[in-house]
MARTORVO-281115 format. One record per residue: residue in three letters; x negated, y, z negated of N, C-alpha, C in turn. Coordinates in steps of 0.02 Angstrom, whole numbers, plus 50000, padded with zeros to 5 digits. Last residue first. Layout:
residues N
alaXYZXYZXYZ
...
END
This chain:
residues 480
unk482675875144278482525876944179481825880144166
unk482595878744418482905884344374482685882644288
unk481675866044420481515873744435481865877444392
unk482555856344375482055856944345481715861844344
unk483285857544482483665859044419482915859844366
unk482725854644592483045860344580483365860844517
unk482495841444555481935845244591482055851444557
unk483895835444577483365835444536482805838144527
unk484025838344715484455841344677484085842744624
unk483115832344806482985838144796483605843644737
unk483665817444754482855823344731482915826744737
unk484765820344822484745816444754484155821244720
unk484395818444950484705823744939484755823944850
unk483755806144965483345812844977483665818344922
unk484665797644951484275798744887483795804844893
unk485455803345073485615802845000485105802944937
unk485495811345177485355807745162485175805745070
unk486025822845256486075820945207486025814845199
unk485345827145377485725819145397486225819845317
unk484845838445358485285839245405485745832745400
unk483645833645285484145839445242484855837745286
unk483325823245362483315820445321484325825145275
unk482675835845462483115829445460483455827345402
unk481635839145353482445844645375482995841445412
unk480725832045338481185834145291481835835845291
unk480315829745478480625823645406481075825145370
unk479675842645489480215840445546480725832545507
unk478705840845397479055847245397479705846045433
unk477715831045453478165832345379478865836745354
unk477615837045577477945830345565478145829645489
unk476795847545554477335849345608477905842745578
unk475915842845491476225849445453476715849245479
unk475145830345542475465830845491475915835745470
unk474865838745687475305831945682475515832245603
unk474145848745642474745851045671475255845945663
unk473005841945599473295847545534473995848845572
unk472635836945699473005831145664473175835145604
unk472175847545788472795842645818473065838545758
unk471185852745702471975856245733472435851345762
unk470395843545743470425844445679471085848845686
unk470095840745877470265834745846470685836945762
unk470645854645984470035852045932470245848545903
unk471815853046106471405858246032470805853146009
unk472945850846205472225854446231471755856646157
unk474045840846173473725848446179473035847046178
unk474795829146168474545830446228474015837246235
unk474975824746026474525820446064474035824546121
unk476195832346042475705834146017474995830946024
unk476935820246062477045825546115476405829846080
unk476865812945948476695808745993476465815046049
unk477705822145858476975818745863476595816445911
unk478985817945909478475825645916477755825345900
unk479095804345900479195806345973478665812545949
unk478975803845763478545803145770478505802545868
unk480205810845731479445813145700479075811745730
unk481045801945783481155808145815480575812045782
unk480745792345678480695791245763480635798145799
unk481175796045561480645794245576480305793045642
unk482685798645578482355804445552481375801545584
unk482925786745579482985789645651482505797445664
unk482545780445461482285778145540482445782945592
unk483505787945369482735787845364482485786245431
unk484795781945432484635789845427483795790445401
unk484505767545415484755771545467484525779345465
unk484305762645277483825763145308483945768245384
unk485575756845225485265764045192484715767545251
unk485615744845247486015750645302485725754945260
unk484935736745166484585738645239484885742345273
unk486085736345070485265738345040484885739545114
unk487155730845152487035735045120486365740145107
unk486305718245165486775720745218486575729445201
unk486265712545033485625716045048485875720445132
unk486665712144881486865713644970486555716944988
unk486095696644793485965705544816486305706044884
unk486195685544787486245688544727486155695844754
unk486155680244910486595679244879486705682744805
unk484795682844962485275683144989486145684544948
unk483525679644903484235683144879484725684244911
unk483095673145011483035667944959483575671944892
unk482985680945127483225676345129483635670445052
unk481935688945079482725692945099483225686045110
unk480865678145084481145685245014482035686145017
unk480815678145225480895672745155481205676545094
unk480575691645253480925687045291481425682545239
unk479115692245205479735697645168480435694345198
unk478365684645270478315685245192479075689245155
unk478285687245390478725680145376478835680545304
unk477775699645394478455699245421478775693545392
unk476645696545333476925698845285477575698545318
unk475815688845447476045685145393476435689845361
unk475805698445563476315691345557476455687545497
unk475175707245491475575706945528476135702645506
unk473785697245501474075700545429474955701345455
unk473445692945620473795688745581474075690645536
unk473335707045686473885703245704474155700845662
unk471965707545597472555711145611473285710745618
unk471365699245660471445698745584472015703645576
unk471165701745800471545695845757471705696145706
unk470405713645757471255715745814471425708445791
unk469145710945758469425710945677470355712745697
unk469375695745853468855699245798469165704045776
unk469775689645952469845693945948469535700145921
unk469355676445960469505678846011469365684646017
unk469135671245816468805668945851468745673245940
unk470695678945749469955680845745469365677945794
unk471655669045814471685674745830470935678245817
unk471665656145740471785654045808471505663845851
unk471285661345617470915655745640470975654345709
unk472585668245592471775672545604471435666845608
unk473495660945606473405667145672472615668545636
unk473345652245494473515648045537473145655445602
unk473265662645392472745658045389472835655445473
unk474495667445386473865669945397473225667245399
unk475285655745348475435656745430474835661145429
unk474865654445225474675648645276474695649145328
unk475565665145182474565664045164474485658745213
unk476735663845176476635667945209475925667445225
unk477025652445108477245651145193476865657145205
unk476575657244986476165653344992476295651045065
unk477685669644975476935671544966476645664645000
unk478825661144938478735665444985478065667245006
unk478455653044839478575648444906478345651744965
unk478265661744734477665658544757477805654444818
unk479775663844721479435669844743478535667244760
unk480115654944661480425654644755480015661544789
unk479455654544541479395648144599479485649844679
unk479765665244480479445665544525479095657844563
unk481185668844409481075664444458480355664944525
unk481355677144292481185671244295480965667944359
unk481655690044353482175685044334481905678644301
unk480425696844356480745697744294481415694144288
unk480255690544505479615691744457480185689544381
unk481355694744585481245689944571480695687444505
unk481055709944567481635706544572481705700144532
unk479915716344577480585720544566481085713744530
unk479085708044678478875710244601479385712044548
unk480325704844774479785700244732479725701144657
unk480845713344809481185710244794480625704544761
unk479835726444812480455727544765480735720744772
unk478755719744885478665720844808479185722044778
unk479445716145006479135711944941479115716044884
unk479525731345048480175729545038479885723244987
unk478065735445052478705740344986478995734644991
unk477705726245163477475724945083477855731245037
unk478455733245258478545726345226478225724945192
unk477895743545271478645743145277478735736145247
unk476475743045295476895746245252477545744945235
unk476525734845419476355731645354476485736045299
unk476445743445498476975742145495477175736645423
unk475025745245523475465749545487476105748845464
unk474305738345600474425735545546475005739445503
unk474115743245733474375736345736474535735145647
unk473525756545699474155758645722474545750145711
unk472055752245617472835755145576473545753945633
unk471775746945741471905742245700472425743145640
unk471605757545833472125752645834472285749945798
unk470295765245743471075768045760471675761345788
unk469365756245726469655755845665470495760645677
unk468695758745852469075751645844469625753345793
unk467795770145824468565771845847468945765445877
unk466855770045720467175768045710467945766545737
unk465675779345794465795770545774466245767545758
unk465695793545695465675792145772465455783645749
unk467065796545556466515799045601466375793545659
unk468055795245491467625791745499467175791345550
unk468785806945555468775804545473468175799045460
unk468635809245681468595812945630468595812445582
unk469175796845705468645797045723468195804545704
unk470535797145675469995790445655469395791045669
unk471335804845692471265805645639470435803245620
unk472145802845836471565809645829471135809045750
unk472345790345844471975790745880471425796045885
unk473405791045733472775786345722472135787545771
unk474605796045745473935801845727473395797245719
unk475545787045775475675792245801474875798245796
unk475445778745656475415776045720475135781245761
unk475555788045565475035785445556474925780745635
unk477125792345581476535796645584475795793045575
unk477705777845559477825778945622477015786045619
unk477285775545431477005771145481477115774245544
unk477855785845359477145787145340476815779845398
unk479155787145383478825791745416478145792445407
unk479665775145301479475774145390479155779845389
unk479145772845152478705769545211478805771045280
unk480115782945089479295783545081478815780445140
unk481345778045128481285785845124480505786545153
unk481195766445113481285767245175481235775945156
unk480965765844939480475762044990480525766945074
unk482285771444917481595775644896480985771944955
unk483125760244957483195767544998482365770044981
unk482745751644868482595748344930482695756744967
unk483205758244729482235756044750482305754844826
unk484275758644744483925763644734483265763644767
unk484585743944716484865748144783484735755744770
unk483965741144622483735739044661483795742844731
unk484855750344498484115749944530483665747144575
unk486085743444532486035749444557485195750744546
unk485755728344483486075731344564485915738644580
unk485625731844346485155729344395485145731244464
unk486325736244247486085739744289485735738444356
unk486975731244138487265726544230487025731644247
unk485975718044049486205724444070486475724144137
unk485355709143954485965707943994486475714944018
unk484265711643901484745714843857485375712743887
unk483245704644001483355703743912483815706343877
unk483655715144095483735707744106483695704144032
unk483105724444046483795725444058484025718944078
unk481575723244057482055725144003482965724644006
unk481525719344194481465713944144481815717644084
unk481845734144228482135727944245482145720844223
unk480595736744181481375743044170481835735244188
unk479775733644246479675732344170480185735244144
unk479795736344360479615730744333479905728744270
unk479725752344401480445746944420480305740744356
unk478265752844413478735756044361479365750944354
unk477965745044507477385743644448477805746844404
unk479055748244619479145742644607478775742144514
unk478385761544642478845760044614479005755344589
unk477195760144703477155761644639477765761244593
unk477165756344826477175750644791477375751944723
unk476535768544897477335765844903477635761644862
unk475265770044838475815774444845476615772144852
unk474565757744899474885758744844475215764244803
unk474815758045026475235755144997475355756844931
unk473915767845070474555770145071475105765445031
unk472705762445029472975768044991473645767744992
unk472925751945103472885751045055472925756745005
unk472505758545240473375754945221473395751745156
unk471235762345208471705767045234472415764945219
unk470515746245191470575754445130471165758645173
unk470855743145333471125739645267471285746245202
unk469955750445401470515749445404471025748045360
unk468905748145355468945753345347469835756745345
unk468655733645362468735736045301468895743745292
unk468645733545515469285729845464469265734745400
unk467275737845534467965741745561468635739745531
unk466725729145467466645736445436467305739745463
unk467005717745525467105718145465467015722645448
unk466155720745674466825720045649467135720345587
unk464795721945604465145729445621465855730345623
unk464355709745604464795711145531464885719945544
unk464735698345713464415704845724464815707445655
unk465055685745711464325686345684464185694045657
unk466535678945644465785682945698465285684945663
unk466855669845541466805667445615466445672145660
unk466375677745406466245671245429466085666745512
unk467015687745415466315688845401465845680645434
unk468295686645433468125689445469467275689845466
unk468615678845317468465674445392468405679545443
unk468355690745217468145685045229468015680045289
unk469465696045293468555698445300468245695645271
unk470495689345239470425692545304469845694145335
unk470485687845102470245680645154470125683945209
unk471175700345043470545699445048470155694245095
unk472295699645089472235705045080471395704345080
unk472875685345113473095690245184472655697645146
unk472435678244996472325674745065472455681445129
unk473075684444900472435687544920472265683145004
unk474245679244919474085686244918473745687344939
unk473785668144864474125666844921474045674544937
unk473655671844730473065669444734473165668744864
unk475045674844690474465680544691473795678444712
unk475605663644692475905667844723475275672944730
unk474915657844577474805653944651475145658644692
unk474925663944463474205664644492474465663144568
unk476265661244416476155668444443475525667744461
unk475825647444366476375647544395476205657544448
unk475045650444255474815647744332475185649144368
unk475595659244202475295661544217475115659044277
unk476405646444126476815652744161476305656444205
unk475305637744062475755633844126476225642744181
unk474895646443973474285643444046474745641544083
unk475395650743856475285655043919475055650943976
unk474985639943781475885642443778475765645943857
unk473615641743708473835636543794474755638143809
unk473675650543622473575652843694473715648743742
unk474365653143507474605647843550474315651143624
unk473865658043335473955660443404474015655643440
unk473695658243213474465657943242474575661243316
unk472295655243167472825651543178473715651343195
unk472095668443179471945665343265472185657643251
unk473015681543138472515677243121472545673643179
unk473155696643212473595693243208473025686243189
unk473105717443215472895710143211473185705543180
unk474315726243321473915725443250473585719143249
unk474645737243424474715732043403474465731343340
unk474665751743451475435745243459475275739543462
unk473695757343412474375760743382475015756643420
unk472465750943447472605750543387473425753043356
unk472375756643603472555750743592472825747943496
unk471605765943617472335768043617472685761243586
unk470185764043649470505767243589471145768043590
unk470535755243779470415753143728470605756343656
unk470205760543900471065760043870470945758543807
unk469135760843938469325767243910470125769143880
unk468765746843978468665750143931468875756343896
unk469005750844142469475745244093469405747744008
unk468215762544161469095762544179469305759544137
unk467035754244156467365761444105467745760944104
unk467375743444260467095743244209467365748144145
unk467145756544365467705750444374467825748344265
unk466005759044361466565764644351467135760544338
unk465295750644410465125750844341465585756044322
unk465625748244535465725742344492465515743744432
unk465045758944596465805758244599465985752844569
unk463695760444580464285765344551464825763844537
unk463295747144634463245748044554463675755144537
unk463555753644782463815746744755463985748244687
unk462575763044770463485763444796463965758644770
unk461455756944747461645762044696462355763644689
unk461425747744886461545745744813461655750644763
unk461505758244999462025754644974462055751944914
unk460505764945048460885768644979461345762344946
unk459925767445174459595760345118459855761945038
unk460595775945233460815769745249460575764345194
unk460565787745098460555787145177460815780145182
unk461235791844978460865799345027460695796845124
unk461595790944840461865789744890461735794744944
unk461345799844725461085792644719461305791944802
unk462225811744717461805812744709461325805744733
unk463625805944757463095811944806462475810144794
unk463795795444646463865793844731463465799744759
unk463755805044538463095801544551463175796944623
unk465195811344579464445814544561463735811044591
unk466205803144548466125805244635465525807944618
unk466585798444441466125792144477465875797544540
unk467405808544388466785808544355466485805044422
unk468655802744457468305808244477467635811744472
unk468635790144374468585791244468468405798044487
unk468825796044243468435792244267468295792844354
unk470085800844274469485806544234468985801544270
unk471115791944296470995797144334470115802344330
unk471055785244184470635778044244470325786144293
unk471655793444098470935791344078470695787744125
unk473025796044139472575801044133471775800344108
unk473525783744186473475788744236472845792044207
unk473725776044038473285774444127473015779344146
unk474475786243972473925786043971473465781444034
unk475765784544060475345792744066474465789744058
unk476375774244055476005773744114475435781844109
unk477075764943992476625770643950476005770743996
unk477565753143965477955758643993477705765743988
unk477265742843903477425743743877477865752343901
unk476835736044029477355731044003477695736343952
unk475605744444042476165744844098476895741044072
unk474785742543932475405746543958475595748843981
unk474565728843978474795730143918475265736943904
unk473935730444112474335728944122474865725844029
unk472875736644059473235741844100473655734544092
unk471585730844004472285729643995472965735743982
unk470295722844068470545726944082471315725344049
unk469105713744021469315720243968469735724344001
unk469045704644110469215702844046469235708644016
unk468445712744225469415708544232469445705644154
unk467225715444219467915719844204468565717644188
unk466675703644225466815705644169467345714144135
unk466955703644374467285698444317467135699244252
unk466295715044401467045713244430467355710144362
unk465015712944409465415719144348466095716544349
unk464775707244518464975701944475464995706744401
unk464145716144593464965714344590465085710644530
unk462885714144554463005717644530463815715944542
unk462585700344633462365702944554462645706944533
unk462975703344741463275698744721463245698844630
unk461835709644802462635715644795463055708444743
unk460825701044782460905707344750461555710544743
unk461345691444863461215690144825461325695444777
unk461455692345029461935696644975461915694344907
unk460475685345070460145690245095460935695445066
unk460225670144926460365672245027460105680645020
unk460035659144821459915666844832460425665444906
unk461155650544700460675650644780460675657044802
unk461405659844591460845654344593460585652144648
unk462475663944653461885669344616461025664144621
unk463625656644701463185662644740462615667344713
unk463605645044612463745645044686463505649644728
unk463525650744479463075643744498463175641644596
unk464305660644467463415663444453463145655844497
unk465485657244474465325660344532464465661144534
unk465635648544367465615644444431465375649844499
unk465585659244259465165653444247465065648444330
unk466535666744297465985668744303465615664244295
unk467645656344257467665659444318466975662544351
unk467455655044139467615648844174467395651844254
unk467835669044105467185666344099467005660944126
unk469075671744127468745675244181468105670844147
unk469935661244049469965659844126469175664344142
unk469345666743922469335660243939469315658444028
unk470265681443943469545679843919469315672543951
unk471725676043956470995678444025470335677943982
unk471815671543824471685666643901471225669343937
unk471785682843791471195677643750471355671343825
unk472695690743825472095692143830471585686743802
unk473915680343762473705684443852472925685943855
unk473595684743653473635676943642473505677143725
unk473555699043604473325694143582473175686943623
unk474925700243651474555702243669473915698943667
unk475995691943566475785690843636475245692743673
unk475765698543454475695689543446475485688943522
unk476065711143473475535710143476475365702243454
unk477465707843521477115711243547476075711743519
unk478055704643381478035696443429477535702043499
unk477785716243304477465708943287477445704443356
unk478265726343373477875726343362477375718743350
unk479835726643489479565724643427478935723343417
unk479945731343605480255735743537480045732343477
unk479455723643684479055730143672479305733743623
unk479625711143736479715713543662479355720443638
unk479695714443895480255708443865480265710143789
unk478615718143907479235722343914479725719343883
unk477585708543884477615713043854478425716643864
unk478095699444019477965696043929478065702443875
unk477535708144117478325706944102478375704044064
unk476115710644094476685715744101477475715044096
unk475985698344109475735700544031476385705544045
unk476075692044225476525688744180476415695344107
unk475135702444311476105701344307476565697944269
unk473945698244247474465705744249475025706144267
unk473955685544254473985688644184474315696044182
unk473355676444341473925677944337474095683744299
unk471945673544326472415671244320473395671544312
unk470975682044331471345686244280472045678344293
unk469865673344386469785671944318470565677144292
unk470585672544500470555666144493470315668044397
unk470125684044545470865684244558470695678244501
unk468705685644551469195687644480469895687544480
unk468515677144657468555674444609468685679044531
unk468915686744754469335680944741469155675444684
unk468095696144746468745698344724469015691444711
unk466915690244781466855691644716467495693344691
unk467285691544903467065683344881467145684344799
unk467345704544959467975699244971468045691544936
unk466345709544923466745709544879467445707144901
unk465475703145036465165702544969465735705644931
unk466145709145166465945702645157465965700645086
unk465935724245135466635720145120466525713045113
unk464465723545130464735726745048465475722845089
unk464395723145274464125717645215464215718145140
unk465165733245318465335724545346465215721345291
unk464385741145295465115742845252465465738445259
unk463375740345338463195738945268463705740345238
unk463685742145495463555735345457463565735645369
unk464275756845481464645752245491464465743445459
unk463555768045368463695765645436464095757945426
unk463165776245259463055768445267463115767545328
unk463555788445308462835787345273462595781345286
unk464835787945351464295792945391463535789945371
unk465465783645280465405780545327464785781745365
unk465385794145166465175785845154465025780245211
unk465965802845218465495802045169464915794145188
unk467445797445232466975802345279466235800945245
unk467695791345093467595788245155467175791145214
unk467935799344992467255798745004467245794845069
unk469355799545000469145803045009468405805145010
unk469505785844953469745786345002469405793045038
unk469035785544794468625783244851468875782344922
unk470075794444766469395796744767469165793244816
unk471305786044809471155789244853470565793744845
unk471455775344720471355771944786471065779844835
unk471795780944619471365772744594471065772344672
unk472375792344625471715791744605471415788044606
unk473755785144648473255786644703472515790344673
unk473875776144558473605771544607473335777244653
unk474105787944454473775782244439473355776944504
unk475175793644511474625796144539474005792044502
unk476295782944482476055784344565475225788744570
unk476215783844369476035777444400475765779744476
unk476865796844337476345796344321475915789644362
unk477945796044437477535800844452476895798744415
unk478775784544371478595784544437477935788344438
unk478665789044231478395783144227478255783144322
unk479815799244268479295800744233478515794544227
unk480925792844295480605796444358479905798644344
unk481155783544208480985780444275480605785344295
unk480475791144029481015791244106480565787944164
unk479385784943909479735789943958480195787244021
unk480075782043748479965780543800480055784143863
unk479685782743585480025785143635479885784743713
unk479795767843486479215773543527479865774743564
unk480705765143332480635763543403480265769243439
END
């Protein structure tokens, strides 16, 4: 049997997995804004909001069913690579089905994103060689981390060098879709030491199509609030500067999510395991995960509310100071996509039951659909906004609703008290800092240092438990 690393060990590595995945190119943003400017960051989101949704449609589901298929026999070699095998040969199948309908709809009739369309379309042949989500099932989050990480950092080079003014965008484009690409590929040599080859008459790939679909329609509803957004933001105005200010927006609460989220991508596969063994750990990892969430998400919505106004226009230089409300209206969307993912992804996912978990997701895609149709036309990208909003509130609502009964969740939301108050009273001093007289760049080194710092010692003062938990753990690890 492989030795397997620790929750906390699988957290840290996963976690800095998504934030390399999300925060190199977070940290070219200054960069990037400055050069491209606003329309050609409208018309690159436009063009990979169309191309994302159709590799949603070719991975078919596959990373959440593979990842929890795999966990389920990860101790055993044979029925682990029967599965593997048999997962990856669908998507194969789905993403080509997939590339085959996107070349004949947006490649073949030119227009004036023809080109960026050419090249995205790395996308869908990435999505067939990517299989991070092999081990993620298998719990072997280091290697991810430490080969997608090399890569993203490598990609930041030829961005300087290739990437110099406004007519840069396609080289920007082809960087970031051919790094993409590597990433998937570079899992590959690792791949021979847990599985083995399996003849292709004992493979049952249609076995997979009905479960997968089943996990596509929840994730396909997803994308309706993560990607559709600038989509019908590209669609109903004209002015695609709006869609730059969204997308800038979007990347910013998309880092952060996936920082917060990272637990749940670990949680997963710990929990389907223990659900196969009939373990009664469950409860207490959930009611772990829901504190870790409120530890991680309020002081990073209330301080992002609180510093949007000095951050946004220093970070993304001069044009973009729409993109400050739109974080402060969306931020709260932190708080409620952790809490989904722990009862969704966490939860419901590895019980089996993602029917009630596609109900949730598919009320939530329709009410976003419903506000940004009635809201974008008015508003422009402050609708899209809203609607997101409104849809993940109803999204997590349903969720909390639909366990009700298998989780106390009463419970699981009183944890939240001593984090919130700690978070309020951060982000009052924040707020009071607002008022000084300094340079944009001192004011938001003060807001973060002063407000991190003021979290903590709350937190120390409230004892607050899982805080207090870490920093025990923390400390023991020091003295060895």
């Amino acid at each position: 049997m492989m030795k397997k690393n620790s929750v906390k060990q699988n957290y840290i590595f996963n976690t800095l997995y998504q934030i390399f995945s999300m925060v190199i190119p977070f940290f070219m943003i200054p960069y990037i804004s400055r050069v491209l400017g606003p329309e050609n960051i409208g018309a690159y989101g436009y063009a990979a909001s169309i191309v994302s949704g159709f590799a949603l449609v070719g991975s078919m589901g596959v990373k959440l069913y593979g990842q929890r298929e795999i966990a389920y026999v990860q101790d055993d070699k044979k029925k682990r690579s029967k599965k593997f095998w048999e997962i990856f040969a669908l998507r194969a199948i789905t993403s080509v089905l997939s590339f085959t309908i996107f070349f004949i709809l947006f490649i073949l009739r030119q227009n004036q994103y023809t080109i960026l369309f050419i090249i995205l379309n790395l996308e869908l042949l990435t999505n067939i060689f990517d299989i991070s989500w092999f081990f993620q099932g298998m719990e072997e989050f280091k290697k991810i981390t430490i080969r997608n990480s090399l890569i993203k950092i490598i990609s930041i080079i030829p961005i300087f060098v290739f990437v110099r003014t406004s007519n840069d965008l396609i080289p920007y484009v082809a960087i970031y879709a051919i790094s993409n690409l590597v990433g998937s590929l570079s899992l590959w040599p690792f791949l021979p030491k847990y599985v083995e080859r399996i003849k292709l008459n004992r493979m049952k790939i249609l076995h997979h199509l009905k479960p997968t679909f089943l996990l596509f329609l929840p994730q396909a509803a997803a994308q309706v609030y993560t990607v559709l957004d600038t989509t019908m933001l590209g669609a109903l105005i004209s002015n695609k500067a709006e869609v730059g200010y969204y997308e800038q927006a979007q990347k910013m609460i998309n880092l952060l999510i996936a920082i917060i989220i990272s637990l749940s991508t670990v949680m997963m596969p710990k929990i389907a395991n223990c659900i196969s063994k009939k373990s009664n750990k469950i409860n207490y990892y959930m009611e772990k995960s829901f504190e870790a969430i409120f530890m991680l998400a309020l002081p990073i919505v209330f301080g992002l509310i609180a510093c949007a106004n000095s951050f946004v226009p220093l970070f993304f230089g001069e044009g973009f100071d729409k993109t400050a409300i739109l974080l402060q209206i969306m931020a709260v969307v932190l708080l409620f996509v952790g809490l989904a993912s722990i009862v969704g992804i966490q939860y419901l996912i590895p019980s089996r039951r993602q029917n009630q978990y596609t109900v949730s997701v598919v009320v939530a895609a329709v009410v976003n659909i419903i506000f940004n149709s009635i809201f974008i036309p008015i508003c422009g990208s402050l609708g899209a906004a809203m609607g997101t909003v409104i849809a993940e509130g109803v999204g997590i609502v349903i969720q909390l609703f639909i366990v009700r009964k298998d989780l106390n969740i009463k419970k699981m939301l009183g944890v939240s008290v001593k984090y919130f108050v700690a978070a309020v009273i951060m982000f009052a001093t924040c707020e009071l800092l607002n008022l000084l007289n300094v340079p944009p760049v001192a004011k938001v080194v003060l807001q973060i240092l002063i407000g991190s710092i003021l979290y903590v010692v709350l937190l120390a003062l409230f004892r607050a438990k899982l805080f207090i938990e870490t920093l025990q753990h923390v400390w023991k690890k020091v003295r060895r």
